[in-house]
Backbone as CSV, one residue per row, in Angstrom:
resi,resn,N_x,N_y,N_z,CA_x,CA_y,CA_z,C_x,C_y,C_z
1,UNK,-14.637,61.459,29.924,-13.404,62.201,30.175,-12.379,61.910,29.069
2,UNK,-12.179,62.810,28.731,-11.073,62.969,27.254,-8.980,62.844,27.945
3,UNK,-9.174,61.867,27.603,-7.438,61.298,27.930,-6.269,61.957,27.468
4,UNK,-5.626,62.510,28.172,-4.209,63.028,27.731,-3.639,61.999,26.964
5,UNK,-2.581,62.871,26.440,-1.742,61.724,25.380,-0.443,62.428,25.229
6,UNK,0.706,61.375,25.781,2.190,61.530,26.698,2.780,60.637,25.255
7,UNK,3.913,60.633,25.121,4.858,60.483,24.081,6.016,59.964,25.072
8,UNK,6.703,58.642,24.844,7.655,58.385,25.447,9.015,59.019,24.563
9,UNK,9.882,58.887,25.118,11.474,59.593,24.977,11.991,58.824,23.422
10,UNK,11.091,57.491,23.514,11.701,56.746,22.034,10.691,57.528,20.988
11,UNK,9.684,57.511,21.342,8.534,58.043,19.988,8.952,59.289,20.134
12,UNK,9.523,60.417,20.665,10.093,61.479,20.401,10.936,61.459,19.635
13,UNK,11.854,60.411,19.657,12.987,60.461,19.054,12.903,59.751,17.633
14,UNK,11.826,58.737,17.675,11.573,58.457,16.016,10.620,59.136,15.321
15,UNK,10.080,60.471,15.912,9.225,61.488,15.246,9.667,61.740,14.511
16,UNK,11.323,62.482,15.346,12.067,63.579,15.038,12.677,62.828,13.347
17,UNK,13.117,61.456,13.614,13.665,60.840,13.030,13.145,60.741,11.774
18,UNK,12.153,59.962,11.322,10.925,59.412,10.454,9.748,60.786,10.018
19,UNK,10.199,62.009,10.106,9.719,63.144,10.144,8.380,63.097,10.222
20,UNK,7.611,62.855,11.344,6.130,62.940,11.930,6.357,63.918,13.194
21,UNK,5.440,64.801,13.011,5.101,66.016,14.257,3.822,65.509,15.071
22,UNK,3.666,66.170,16.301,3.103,66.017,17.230,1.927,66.161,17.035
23,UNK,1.553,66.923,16.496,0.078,67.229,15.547,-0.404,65.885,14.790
24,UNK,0.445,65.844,13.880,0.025,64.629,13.246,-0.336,62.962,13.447
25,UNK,0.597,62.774,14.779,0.493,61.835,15.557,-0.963,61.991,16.332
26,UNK,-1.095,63.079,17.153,-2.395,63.125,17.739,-3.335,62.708,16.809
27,UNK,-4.016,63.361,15.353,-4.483,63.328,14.818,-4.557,62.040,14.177
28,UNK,-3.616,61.458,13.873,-3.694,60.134,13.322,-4.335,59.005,14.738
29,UNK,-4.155,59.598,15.821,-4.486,58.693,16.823,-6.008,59.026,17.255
30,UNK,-6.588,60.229,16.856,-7.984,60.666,16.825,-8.713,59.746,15.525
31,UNK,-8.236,60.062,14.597,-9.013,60.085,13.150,-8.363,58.201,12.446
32,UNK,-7.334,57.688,12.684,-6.856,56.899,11.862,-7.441,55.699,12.034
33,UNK,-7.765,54.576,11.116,-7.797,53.243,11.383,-7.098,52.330,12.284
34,UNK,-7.595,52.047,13.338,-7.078,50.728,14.421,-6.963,50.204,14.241
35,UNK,-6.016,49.361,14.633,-5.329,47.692,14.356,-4.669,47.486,15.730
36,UNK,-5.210,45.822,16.269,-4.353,45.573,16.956,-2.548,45.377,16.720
37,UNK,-2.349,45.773,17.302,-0.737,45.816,17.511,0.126,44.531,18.628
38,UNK,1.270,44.276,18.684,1.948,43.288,19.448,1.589,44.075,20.754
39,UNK,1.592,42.770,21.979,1.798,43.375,23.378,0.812,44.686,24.042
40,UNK,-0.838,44.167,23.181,-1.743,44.811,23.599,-1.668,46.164,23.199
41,UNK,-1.127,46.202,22.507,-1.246,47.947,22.015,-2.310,48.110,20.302
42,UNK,-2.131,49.362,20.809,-2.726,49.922,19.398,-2.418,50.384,18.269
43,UNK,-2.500,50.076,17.067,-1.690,51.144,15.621,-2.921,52.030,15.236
44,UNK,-2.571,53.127,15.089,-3.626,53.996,14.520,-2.690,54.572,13.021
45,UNK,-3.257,54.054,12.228,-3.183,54.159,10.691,-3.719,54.923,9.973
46,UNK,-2.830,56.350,9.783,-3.507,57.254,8.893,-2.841,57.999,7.555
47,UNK,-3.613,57.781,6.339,-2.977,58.426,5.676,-2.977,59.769,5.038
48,UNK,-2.102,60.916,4.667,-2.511,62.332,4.605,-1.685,63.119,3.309
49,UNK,-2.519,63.664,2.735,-1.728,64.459,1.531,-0.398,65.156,1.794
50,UNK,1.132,64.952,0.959,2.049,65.432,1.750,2.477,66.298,0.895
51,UNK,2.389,65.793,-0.686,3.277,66.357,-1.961,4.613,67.777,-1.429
52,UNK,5.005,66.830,-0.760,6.567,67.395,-0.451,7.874,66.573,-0.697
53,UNK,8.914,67.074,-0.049,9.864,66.225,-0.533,10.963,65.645,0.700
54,UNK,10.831,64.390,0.845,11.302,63.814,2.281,12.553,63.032,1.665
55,UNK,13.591,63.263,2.427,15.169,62.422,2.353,15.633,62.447,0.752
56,UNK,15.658,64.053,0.191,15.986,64.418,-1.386,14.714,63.680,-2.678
57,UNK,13.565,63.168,-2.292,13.090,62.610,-3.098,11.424,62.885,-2.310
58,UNK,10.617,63.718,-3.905,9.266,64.070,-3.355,7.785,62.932,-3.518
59,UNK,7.385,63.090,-2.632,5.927,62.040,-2.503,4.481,62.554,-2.686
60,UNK,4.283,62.065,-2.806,2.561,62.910,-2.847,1.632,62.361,-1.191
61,UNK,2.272,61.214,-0.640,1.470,60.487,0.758,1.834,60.184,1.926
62,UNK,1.464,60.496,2.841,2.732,60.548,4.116,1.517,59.593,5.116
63,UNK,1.794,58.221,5.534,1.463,57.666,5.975,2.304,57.563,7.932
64,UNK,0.888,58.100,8.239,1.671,58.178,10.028,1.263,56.963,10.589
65,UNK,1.603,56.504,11.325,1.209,55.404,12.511,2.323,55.184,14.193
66,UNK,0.834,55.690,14.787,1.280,55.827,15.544,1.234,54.535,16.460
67,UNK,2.063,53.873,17.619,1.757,52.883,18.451,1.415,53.055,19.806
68,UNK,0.234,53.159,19.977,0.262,53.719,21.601,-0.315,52.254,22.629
69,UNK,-0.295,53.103,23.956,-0.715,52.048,24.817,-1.447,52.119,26.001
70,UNK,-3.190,51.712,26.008,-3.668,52.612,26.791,-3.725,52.653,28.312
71,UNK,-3.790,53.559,29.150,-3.492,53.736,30.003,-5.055,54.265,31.049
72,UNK,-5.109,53.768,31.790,-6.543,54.600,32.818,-6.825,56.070,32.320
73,UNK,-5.951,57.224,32.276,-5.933,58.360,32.427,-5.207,58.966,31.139
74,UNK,-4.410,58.459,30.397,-4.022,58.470,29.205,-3.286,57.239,27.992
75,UNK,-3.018,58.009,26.955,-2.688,57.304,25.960,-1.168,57.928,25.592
76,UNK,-0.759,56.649,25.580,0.864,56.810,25.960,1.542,55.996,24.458
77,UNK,2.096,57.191,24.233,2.799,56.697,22.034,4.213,56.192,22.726
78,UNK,3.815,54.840,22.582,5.220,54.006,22.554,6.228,54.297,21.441
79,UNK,5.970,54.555,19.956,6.883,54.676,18.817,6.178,55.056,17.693
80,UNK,6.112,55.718,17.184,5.621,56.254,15.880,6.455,55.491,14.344
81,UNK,5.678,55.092,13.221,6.379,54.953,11.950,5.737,55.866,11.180
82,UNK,6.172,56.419,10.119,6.169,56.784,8.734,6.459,55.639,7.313
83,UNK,5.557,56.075,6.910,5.461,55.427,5.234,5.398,56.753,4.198
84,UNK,6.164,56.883,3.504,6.045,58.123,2.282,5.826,57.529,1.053
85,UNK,4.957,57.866,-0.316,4.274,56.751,-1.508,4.069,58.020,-1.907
C-alpha cells in the first residue's frame, strides 16, 4: 500500500520560503538519497538541474531536502531545505 504524503503548516511555509514546490518535494522524497535525520526522521536528498535565477543571482543546481516523518498510513514533511550551487 502506497502512503499518502501530508505537509505540515511549517514545511508549507518554508517551501514557499526556500522556493521548493510540492512536486519537487514528493519527488525528492520518492527518488532522493536517505539519511538519517535528528528525532527519528528522515532527509531525502536530492539534487536537480535548475539553471535559473533564485534571490537576483542564477545557479545551475537546486538541491531539495526534504524532512519527513513516518507515519503507519503516511509520510508527513516536517520542513523542507533548499541548497542552490
Amino acid at each position: 500500500m502506497k502512503k499518502t504524503t501530508s505537509f505540515t503548516k511549517h514545511a508549507l511555509e518554508q517551501m514557499k520560503e526556500r522556493g521548493a514546490t510540492r512536486d519537487e518535494v514528493e519527488f525528492a522524497i520518492l527518488k532522493g538519497k536517505k539519511e538519517r535525520a535528528k528525532g527519528n526522521r528522515i532527509m531525502h536528498r536530492l539534487t536537480l538541474p535548475f539553471n535559473k535565477t533564485w534571490t537576483d543571482k542564477h545557479y545551475t543546481w537546486k538541491q531539495v531536502v526534504p524532512i519527513t516523518a513516518e507515519e503507519e498510513n503516511e509520510i508527513v514533511v516536517v520542513t523542507v531545505l533548499t541548497f542552490y550551487f
